[in-house]
N, C-alpha and C positions, 0 to 999 in steps of 0.2 A: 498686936498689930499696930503700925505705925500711926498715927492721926494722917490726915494731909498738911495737915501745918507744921509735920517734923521734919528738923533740920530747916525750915527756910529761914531766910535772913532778907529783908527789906531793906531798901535804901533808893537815893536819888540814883538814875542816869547821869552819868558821867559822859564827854565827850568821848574817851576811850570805848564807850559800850554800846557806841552806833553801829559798826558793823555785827558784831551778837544780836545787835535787838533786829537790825534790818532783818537778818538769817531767822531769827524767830518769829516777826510777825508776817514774814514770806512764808517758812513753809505751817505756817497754822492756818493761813487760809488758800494759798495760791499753789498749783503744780499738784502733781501725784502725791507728793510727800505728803501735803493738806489732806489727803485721803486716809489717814492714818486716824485721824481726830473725826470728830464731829464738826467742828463750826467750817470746815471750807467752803470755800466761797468758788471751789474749781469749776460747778458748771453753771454757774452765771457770770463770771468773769475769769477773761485771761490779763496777761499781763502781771504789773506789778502790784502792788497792796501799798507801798509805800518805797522810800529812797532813803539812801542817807542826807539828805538835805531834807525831808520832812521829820523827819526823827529829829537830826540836833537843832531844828526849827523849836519844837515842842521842848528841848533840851533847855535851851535859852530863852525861851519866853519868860518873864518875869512873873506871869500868872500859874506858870504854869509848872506842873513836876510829872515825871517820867520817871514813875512809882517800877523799879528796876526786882526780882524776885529771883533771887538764886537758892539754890542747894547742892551743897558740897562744892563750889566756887563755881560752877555753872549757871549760867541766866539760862531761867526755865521758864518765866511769863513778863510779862510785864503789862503796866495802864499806863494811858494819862491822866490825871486829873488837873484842870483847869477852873480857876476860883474864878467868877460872874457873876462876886455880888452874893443876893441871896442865894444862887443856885449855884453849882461844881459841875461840872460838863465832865463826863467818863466817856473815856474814847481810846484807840489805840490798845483795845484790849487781845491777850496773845499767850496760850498755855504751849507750851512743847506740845506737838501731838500725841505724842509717845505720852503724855501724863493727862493727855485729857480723858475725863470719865473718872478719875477717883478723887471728887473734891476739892482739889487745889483753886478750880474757878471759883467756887464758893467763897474761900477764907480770901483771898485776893478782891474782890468784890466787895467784902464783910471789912475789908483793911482799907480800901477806899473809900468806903462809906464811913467808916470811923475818924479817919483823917480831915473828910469833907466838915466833918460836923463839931470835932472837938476841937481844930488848927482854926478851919476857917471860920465856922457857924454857919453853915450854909443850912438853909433849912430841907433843902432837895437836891436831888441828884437827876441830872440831866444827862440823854444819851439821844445819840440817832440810831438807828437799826434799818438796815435794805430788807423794806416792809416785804419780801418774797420770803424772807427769813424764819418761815414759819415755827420750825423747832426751836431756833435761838430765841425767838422773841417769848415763847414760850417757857424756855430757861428763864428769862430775866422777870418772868409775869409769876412765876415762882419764887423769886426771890424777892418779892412788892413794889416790881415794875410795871404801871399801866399803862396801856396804848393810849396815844391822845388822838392820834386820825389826823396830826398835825404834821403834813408832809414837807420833804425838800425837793427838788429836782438833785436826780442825779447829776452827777458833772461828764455827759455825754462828748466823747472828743477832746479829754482832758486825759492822758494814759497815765500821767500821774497818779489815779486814783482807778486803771484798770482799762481793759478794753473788755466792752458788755458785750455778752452772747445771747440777748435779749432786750426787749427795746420797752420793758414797763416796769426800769428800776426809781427804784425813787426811796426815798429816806423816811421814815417815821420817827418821831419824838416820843422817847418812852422818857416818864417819870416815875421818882419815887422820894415820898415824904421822908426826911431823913430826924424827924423829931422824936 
């Protein structure tokens, strides 16, 4: 049986792999397709998840890398990660649906954390999660992600980042020690 880590290949985002990555972090959380997977985000927000001007934003950021996951020349997940210092902000995370549920989130998670700590030295790994997220936040408290109770306002009336189908979204700070 294959591992989940067979056949991938890592590397940076490319300017060219905006429209792939926009397609992939659209249908992993937004639309029917998002229903395929687990992490969708279909009945607490419509709209979009992201554009291609926030993708090659993340692209070009100096701090920043848009950790790109193919197999077999397909982009099938990808992260962000963002160096701040002691900590590394993980964000823009995004599996095919079709491959969510057999581990692929895991090693991509495990490769960002590796990254954070042996590149940059960060000693933690920083994330937000839409604290309704109850399963996913779950995932990540699995993987030695603790809830801080450290909230954001969501960005209500901003569609760039979704139109809400409820009105008590809000962001929570999960960490995790990366020593």
């Amino acid at each position: 049986m294959d591992t989940p880590a067979a056949g991938l290949t890592f590397r940076d985002a490319t300017d060219a792999d905006v429209d792939a990555l926009v397609v992939l972090i659209e249908s992993a959380y937004r639309g029917e397709s998002s229903r395929t997977g687990w992490t969708t985000e279909a009945d607490i927000l419509d709209g979009q998840r992201t554009d291609p001007e926030g993708v090659l934003a993340v692209i070009k950021s100096p701090d920043s890398r848009l950790l790109t996951v193919e197999r077999e020349g397909e982009v099938v997940a990808c992260c962000q990660l963002e160096h701040r210092g002691a900590h590394a902000y993980f964000g823009m995370f995004a599996v095919s649906p079709a491959l969510q549920g057999a581990g692929l989130g895991k090693v991509i998670i495990a490769e960002a954390e590796r990254h954070a700590r042996e590149v940059w030295g960060a000693q933690e790994m920083h994330m937000t999660v839409i604290s309704v997220r109850n399963d996913l936040i779950a995932w990540y408290e699995r993987r030695g992600y603790r809830r801080t109770g450290e909230m954001t306002p969501f960005p209500y009336g901003d569609e760039r980042f979704g139109v809400p189908r409820r009105d008590d979204l809000e962001f929570e700070l999960l960490v995790k020690p990366l020593a």
